[in-house]
N, C-alpha and C positions, 0 to 999 in steps of 0.2 A: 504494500500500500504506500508505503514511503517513499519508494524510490520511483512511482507512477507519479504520485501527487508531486514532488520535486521535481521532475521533468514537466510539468506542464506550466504554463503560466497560467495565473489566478482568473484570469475572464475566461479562462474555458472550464473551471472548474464546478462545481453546487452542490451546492446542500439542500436539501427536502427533510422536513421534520413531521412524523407521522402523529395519531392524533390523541396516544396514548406517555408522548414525550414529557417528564415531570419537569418544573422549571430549573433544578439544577442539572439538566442533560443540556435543555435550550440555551441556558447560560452559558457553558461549558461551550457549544458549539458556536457559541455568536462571539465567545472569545476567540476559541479556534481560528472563528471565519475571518475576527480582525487581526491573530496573528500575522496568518500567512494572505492579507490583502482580497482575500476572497469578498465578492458584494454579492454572490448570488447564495441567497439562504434564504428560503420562506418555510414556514411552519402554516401554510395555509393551504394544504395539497389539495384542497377541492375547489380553487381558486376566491376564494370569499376578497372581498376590498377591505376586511375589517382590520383598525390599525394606521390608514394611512391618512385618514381624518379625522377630525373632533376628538382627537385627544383619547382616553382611556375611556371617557365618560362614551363614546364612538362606538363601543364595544363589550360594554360592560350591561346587567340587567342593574338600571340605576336604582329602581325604585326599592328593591330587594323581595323577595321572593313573599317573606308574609305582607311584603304591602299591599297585594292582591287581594288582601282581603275588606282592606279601606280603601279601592278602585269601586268608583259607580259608572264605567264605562271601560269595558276591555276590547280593544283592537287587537283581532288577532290576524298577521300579515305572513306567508307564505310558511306557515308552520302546521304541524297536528301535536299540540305535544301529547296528547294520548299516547301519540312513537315515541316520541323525539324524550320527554320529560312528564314521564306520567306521574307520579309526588306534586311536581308543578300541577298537571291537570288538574287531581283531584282538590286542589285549593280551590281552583277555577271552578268544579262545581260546588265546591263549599259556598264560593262567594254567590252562586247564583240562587243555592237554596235560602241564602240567607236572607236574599229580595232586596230590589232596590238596583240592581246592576244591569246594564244591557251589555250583549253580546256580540260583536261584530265578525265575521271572517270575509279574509280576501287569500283563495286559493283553493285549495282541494275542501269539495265536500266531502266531510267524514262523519262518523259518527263518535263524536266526542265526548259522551252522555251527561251532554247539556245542549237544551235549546241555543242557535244564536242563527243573528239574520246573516244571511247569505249576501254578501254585497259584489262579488264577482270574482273571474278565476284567476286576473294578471294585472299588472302593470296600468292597463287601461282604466280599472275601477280605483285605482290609487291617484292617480291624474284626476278622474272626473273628483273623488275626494278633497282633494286640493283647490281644484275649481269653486266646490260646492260644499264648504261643510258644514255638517248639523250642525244643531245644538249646544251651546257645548255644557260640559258634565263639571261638576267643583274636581274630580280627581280622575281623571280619563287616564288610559294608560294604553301604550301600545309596547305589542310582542312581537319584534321580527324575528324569523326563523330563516334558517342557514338555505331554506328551498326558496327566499326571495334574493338570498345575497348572495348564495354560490356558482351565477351564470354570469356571462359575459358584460352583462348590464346593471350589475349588482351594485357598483357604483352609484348609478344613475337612481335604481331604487331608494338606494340608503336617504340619498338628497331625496328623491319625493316622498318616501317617507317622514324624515324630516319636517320639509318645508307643509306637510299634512299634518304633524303634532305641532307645529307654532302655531299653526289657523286654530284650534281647538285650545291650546294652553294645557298641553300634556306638559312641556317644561317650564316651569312659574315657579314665586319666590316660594320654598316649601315643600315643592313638588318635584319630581324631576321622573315620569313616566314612560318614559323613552328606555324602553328594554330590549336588546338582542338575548336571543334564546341560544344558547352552544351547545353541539351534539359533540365535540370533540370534550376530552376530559383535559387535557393539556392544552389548549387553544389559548384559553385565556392567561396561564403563565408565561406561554411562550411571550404573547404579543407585551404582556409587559417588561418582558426579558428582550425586547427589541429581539425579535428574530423575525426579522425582516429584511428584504432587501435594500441594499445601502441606494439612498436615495439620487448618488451621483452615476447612474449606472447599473443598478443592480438589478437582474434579472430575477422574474416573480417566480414561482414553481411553474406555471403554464408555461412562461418562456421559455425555463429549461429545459422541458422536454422537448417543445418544439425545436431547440437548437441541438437536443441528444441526437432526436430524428434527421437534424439536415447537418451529421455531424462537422456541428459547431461547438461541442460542447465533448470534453473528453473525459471527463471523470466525473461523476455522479455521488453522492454519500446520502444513503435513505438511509434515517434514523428511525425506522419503525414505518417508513411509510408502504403501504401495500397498497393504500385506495386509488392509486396512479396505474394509467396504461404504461405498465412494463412492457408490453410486446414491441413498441416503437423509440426503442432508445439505441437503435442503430447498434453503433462498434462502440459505446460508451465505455469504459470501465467503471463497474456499480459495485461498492462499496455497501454492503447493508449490516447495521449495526440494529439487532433486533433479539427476538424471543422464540416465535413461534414461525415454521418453516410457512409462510402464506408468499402471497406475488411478489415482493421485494424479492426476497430469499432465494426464492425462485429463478428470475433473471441474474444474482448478484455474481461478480465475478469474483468476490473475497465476502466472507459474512465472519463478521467479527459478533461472538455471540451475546446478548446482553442478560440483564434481568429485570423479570415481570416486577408489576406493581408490587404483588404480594412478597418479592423476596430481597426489595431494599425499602430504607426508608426515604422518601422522596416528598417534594411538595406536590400540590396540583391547586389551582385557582378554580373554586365552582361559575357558576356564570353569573352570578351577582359580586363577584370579585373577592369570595371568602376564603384565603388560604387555608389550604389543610394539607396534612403532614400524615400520610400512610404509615402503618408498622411492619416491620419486616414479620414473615408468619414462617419463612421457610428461607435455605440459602439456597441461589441458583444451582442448578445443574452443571455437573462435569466443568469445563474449562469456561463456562461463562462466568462474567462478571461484571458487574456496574457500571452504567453506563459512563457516571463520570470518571471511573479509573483509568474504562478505556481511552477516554477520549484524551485524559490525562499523560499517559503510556504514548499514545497517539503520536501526541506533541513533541514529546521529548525525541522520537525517531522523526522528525520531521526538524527540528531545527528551529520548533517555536514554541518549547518548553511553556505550561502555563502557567501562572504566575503564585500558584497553592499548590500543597502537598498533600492535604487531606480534603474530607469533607467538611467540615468545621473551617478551614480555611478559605475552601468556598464557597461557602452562604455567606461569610462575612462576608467576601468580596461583591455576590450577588446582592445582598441586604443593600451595600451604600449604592447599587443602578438601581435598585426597587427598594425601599425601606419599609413598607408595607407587607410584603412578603413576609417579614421577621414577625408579624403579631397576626401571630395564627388565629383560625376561628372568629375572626375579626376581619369585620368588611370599612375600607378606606374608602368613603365616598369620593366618585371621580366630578371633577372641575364642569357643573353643568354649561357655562359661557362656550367652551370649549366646542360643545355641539354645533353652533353655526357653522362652522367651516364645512361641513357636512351638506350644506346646499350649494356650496362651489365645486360639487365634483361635476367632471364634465361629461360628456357623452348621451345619449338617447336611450331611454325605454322600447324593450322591445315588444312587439305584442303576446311574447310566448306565454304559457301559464305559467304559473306557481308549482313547483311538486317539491314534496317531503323529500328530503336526501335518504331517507328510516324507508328503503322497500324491504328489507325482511328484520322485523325485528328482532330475532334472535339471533342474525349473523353481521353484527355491527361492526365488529374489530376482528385483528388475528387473535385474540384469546378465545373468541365466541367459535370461531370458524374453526378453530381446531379441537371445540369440545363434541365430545358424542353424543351428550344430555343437549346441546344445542342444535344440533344437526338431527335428533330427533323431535326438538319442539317444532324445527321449521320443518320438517318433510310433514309434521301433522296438522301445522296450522296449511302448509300448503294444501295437501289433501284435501280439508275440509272444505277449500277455497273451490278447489276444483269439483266438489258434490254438489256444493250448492252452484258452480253454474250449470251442472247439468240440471 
């Protein structure tokens, strides 16, 4: 791996971070990527725009998860979380038993078991929204989901969604409404861990691939990532630093092996921006081991040693780029002003529908994909699927 990555120069090289990454791996690699001048790093492999506007408050569920239940008006914008975040859901029909709330969706009708009005499947009824809005409510609140922001136009959504909670007063002194829903577990540490592309140049996960395929791009490092078209990455050399043998693995031309949630102790940021700190239950398998050691190890055959020797060494380092990480269990409200910038993103709304990223819900990651208890709930939920349409 060292003597690859050394022979290439850094614009042909990238990082992809998968969506089970905890924020001391993110860390760890966004060091990495500034040792050796690397800009291509995203932890966004399903192409989401979250991160590169309005600030943390851009990406975060601001309101926090039990404020749903002091909302008298919930917008619900290209999500089901019945898939997506069912805990979340069943507040959602806590609050509707409780009376007093209306319910709105724009995307997939599902059955969410709670009434709400149907207001349309895409982009289009989000626009006429803007154009025309209700009523408005003391506490409205909207929930976009990763099936409004993980397509080409997701940009452009974020700003009209946006520019559709300022018409209404989702964000007011007191209030701050404006909620993204994440189906990644790591998503939200990553982006606070800046694992993004360097903004003079840096190529986004979409790009990379597209320049693996027209090989423009020579070295690839999936750190857990699997939900990416591996069959199109040319003569790349791929790097996978992961757990479970899924699509990365698959394709990789070196796999450095890592370890699951359950057999280190790791952070992860919920989607209302609540650190929390996993226990180790088990120690990895045979010659794997921790994602930060490797990466650590990494460096040092590379010639860009980092700058800690332990774990303890780096969260300290991590703590002073995110200081909030350190007070676990503990949600750091993000900078609501910050949201404006979020109606300068550019680009057009496309007409295509909304759909859930959640099509099977019991094969969401490689830990699910490689269980036989899971591989049995989805072949029975598919079953069933296919009785009732006969």
């Amino acid at each position: 791996v060292a003597s690859k990555v050394k022979a290439t120069t850094p614009d042909r090289i990238g990082i992809i971070l998968g969506d089970l990454v905890g924020s001391e791996e993110a860390f760890s690699l966004r060091q990495l990527a500034d040792q050796l001048g690397i800009k291509n790093i995203d932890c966004r492999q399903d192409g989401t725009p979250l991160g590169e506007q309005g600030g943390r408050a851009g990406y975060l569920f601001n309101s926090g998860i039990a404020a749903i239940e002091e909302a008298d008006a919930i917008m619900l914008i290209g999500t089901n979380p019945r898939l997506e975040a069912p805990v979340l859901n069943a507040r959602i029909r806590k609050r509707y038993l409780k009376g007093g709330c209306i319910i709105g969706v724009i995307g997939e009708q599902a059955d969410l078991t709670y009434p709400y009005t149907y207001l349309g499947a895409g982009p289009d009824s989000l626009a006429k929204f803007v154009d025309h809005p209700p009523a408005k409510a003391e506490k409205p609140m909207f929930i976009i989901g990763q099936g409004a922001l993980a397509r080409p136009d997701g940009a452009a959504v974020l700003a009209a969604a946006y520019k559709a909670a300022a018409s209404i007063g989702v964000v007011k002194d007191g209030w701050n409404g404006f909620n993204v829903l994440h189906t990644a577990a790591g998503r939200v540490g990553a982006l606070d861990v800046c694992a993004l592309p360097s903004k003079d140049g840096g190529k986004t996960a979409k790009q990379m691939l597209d320049a693996a395929k027209n090989g423009e791009l020579d070295v690839l490092i999936l750190a857990g990532a699997d939900e990416i078209d591996t069959q199109n990455l040319g003569s790349t050399f791929v790097v996978y630093i992961g757990t479970h043998g899924d699509a990365g693995a698959h394709r990789a031309d070196v796999i450095l092996p890592g370890a699951a949630y359950v057999e280190k102790q790791v952070t992860y940021v919920n989607t209302e921006g609540r650190p929390q700190m996993t226990a180790r239950a088990s120690f990895p398998p045979g010659d794997a081991r921790e994602d930060w050691a490797i990466l650590r190890a990494l460096s040092e055959h590379l010639g860009a040693t980092l700058p800690w020797n332990n774990l303890d060494e780096l969260r300290a380092a991590m703590y002073k780029v995110a200081p909030h990480l350190a007070r676990l269990e503990q949600v750091t409200p993000a900078d609501a002003a910050a949201l404006a910038d979020l109606a300068n993103a550019a680009g057009a709304m496309s007409g295509e529908a909304f759909r859930s990223p959640i099509t099977d819900f019991y094969m969401t990651n490689p830990i699910a994909r490689a269980s036989r208890i899971m591989a049995e709930c989805s072949a029975m939920r598919n079953a069933g699927k296919l009785e009732a349409a006969e």
